[in-house]
N, C-alpha and C positions, 0 to 999 in steps of 0.2 A: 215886664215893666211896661206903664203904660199912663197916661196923664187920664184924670177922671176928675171932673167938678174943679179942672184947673189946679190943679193938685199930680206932683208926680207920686207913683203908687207903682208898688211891688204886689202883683196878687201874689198870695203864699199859698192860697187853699184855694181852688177852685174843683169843677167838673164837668163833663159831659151832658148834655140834656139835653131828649127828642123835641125839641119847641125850633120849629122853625120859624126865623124872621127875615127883614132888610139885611145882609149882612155891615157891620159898624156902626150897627145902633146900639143904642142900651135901653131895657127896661128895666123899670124897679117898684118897689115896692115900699113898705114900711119894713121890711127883713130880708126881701128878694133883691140880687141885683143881677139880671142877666145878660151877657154882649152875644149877639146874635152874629151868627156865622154862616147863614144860608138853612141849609134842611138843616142842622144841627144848632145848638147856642153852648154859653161857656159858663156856668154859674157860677158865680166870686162868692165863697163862702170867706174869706178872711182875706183882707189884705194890710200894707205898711206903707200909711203916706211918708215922704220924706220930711225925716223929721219928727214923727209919732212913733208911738207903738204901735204893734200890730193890733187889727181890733176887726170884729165881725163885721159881715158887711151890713148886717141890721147896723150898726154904731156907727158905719160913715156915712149910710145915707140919715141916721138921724141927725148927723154934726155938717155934712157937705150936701144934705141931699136939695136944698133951693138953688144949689149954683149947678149941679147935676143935670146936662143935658141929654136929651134923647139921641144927640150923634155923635162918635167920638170924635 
């Protein structure tokens, strides 16, 4: 669990990825959304805003991705 674009959210699907960043940042994309954890980051392939379905993480940052910021 985890608040994202001001939004509480359950990631369901995520991963492992060698992309090092800030740790507690987020970058994203137009289909990528990744929270950066030091040498390692965490890629949100699916999550569940409170209150929606579950939906890819391309479909929340197309519906949340202007309130989406870079820090969590």
């Amino acid at each position: 669990r985890t608040n994202l674009a001001g939004k509480d959210v359950v990631i369901t699907k995520a991963a492992i990825v060698d992309v090092a960043g800030k740790p507690a940042t987020v970058t994203f994309d137009k289909k990528s959304l990744v929270v950066h954890c030091g040498e390692q980051s965490l890629e949100v392939m699916s999550l569940k805003p409170a209150g929606k379905k579950e939906m890819t993480a391309a479909a929340f940052i197309a519906g949340y991705g202007q309130n989406l910021t870079s820090n969590l």
